[in-house]
C-alpha positions in Angstrom: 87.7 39.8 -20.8 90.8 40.1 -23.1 94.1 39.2 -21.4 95.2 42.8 -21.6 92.1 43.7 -19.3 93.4 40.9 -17.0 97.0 42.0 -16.5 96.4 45.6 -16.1 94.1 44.4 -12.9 96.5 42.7 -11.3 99.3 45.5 -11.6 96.9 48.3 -10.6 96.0 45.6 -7.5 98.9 44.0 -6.6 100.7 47.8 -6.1 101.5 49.9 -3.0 102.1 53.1 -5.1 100.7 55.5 -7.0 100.3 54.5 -10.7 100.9 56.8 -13.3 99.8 56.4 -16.7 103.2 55.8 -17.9 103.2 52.7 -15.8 100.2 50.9 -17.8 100.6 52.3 -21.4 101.9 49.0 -22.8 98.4 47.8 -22.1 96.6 50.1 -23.4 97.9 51.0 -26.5 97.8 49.7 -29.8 100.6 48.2 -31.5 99.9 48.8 -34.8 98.9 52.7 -34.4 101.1 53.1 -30.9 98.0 55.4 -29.9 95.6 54.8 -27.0 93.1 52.1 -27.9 89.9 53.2 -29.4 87.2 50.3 -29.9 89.2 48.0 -28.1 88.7 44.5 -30.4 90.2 41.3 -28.8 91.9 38.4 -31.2 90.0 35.9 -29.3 92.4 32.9 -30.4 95.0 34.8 -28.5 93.7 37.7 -26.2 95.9 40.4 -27.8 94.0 43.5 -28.2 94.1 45.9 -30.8 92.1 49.2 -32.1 89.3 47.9 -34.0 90.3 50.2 -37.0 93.8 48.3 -36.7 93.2 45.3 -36.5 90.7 44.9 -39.2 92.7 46.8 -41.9 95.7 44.4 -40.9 93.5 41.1 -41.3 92.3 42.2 -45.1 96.1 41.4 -46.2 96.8 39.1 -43.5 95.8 35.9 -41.5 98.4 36.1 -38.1 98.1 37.9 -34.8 100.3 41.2 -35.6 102.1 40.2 -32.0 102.3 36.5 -31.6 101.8 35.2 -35.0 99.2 32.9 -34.4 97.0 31.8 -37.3 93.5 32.6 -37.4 91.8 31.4 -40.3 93.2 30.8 -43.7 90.0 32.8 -45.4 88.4 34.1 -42.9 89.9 35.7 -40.3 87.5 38.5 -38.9 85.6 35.8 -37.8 87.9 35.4 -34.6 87.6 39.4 -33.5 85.4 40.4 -31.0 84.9 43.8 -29.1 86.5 44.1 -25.4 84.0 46.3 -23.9 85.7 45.8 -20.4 89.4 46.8 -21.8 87.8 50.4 -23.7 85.8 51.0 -20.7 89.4 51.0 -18.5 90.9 53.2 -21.5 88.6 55.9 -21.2 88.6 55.6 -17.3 92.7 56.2 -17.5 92.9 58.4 -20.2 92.3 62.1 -19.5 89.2 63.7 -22.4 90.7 60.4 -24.4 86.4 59.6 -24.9 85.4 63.2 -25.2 88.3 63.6 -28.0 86.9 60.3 -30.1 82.9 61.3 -29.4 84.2 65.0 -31.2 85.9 62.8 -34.1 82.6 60.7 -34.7 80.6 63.7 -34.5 83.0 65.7 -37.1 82.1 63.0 -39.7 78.6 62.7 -39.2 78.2 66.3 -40.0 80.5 66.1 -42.7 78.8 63.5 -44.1 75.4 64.7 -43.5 74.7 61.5 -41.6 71.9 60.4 -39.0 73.2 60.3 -35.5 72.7 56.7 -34.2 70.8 56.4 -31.0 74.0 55.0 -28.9 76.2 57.8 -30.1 73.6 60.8 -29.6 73.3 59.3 -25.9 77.2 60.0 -25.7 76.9 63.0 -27.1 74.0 64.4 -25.1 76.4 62.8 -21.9 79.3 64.9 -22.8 77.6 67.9 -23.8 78.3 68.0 -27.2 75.3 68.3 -29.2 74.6 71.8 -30.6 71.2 73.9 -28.7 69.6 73.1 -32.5 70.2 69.0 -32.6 69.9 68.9 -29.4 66.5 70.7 -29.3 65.4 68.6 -32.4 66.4 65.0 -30.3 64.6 66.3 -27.3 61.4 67.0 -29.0 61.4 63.6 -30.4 61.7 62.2 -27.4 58.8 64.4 -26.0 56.6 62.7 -28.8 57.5 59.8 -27.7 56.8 59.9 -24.7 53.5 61.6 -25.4 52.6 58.5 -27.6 52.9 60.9 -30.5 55.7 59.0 -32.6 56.0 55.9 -33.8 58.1 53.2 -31.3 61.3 51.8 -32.8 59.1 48.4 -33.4 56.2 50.3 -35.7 58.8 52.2 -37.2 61.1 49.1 -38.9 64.1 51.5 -38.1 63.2 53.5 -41.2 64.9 56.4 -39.4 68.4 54.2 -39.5 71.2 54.5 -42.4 70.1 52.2 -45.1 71.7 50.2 -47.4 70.6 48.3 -50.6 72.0 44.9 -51.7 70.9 42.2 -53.6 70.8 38.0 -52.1 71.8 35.6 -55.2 71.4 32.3 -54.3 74.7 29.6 -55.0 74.9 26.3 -56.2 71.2 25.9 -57.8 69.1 27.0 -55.0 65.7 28.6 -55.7 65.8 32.7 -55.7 64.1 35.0 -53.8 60.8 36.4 -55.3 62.0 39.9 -54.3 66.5 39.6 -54.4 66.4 43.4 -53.9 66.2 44.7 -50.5 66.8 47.4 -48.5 67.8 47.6 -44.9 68.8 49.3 -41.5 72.4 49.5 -41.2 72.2 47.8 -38.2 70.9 44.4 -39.6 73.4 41.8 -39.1 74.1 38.7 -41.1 71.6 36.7 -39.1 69.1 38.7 -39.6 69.7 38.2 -43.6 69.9 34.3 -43.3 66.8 34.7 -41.2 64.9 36.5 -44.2 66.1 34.1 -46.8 65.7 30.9 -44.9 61.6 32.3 -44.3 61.3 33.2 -47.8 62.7 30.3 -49.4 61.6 27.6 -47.1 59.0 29.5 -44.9 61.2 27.9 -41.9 62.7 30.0 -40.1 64.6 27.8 -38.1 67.1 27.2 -41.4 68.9 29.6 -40.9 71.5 28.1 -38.7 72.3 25.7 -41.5 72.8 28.7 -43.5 75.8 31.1 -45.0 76.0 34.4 -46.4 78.9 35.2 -48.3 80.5 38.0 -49.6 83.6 38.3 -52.4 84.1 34.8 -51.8 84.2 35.2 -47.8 81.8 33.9 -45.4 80.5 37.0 -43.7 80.2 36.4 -39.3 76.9 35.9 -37.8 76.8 39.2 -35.2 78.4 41.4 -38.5 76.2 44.6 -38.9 76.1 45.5 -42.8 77.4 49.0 -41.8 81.0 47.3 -40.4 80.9 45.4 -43.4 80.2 48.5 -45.9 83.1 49.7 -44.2 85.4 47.0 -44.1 84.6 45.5 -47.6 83.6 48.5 -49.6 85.8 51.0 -48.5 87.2 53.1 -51.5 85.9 50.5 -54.1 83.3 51.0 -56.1 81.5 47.4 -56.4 78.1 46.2 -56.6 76.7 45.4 -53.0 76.0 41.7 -54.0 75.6 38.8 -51.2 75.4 35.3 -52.1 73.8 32.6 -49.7 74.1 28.9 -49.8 72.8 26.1 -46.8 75.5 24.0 -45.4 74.1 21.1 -45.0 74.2 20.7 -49.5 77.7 19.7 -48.8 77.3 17.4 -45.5 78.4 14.2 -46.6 
């Protein structure tokens, strides 16, 4: 729990009268937008809390807290972010519609997009009433054949049904490539699950991958990093090949 998350606790607790909104804004908004936090991501060096958006467009130029100043990392700074689940939850409980309002933005650029609804957002959705009689019809008769043993599980499936991405694994510093360097995956595949794949294929020991990195534009990409936040954050408006490079840590361990 973020430090925000903390202090608005005790002031809600420690007071005899009514609270208005006004009255807590300083903790729940974002400093670098001045709106109402949306993704609520934590600096965890410091426990200041920012929109996730925010915060991860201000670390590609920079290396401080935006509040305090305190250093992160010299290169790699997105490594010390991590999602306050506790802080959005109180946002959204505060805020009026402030959830219904983002679930309708989300949904707006899937549709413009012509995008596949993740599972954890058509729940929302379905929640709040937002799905049209068509999708929702559509999402409720695969669910049917589910539970009629008529579709495939998730497991069977490989998330085939996901957003997929394509990227290519080039091995650094004279290490042996991958028969296949090519693949294509969920969009919900983190890092770990890449240095899992390479350290099986290269080594057929699975286990290696904790002594292994995955980097990307000279950065070393976080463990629990999904390759559709890192499309996002290291793609955005740039047309660049999708290239990761891997290298095991323990080639430089004196």
């Amino acid at each position: 729990t973020s430090k925000v998350s903390h202090l608005l606790s005790c002031k809600i607790m420690k007071s005899d009268k009514k609270i208005l909104l006004t009255d807590v804004n300083t903790f729940i908004t974002c400093v670098l937008c001045k709106g109402y936090l949306i993704d609520a991501t934590t600096i965890t060096e410091c426990l200041h809390t920012f929109c996730k958006k925010c915060i991860v467009e201000y670390l590609e130029e920079n290396t401080n807290c935006p509040i305090c100043d305190t250093l992160l990392h010299q290169s790699h700074p997105l490594l010390y972010i991590a999602h306050d689940r506790t802080l959005q939850s109180i946002v959204y409980k505060l805020v009026p519609d402030l959830e219904r309002a983002e679930l309708q933005r989300q949904l707006k650029y899937f549709d413009d997009n012509q995008l596949e609804y993740p599972r954890e957002l058509k729940e929302k959705l379905e929640q709040f009433n937002l799905l049209t009689d068509k999708k929702l019809g559509s999402i409720n008769s695969v669910k049917k054949a589910e539970s009629n043993g008529e579709a495939k599980t998730d497991m069977n499936n490989f998330h085939r049904d996901d957003e997929q991405i394509a990227l290519s694994l080039e091995p650094l510093d004279g290490l042996k490539h991958l028969e296949r360097k090519f693949i294509l995956c969920s969009c919900h595949s983190t890092i770990n699950h890449l240095k899992k794949f390479v350290a099986h294929k290269i080594y057929s020991n699975i286990d290696l991958y904790k002594e292994l990195d995955i980097v990307c534009n000279d950065e070393i990409l976080g463990k629990d990093h999904t390759l559709k936040f890192i499309l996002v954050t290291k793609w955005k408006d740039k047309v660049i090949e999708k290239i990761f490079h891997f290298f095991f840590n323990f080639f430089f361990q004196i």
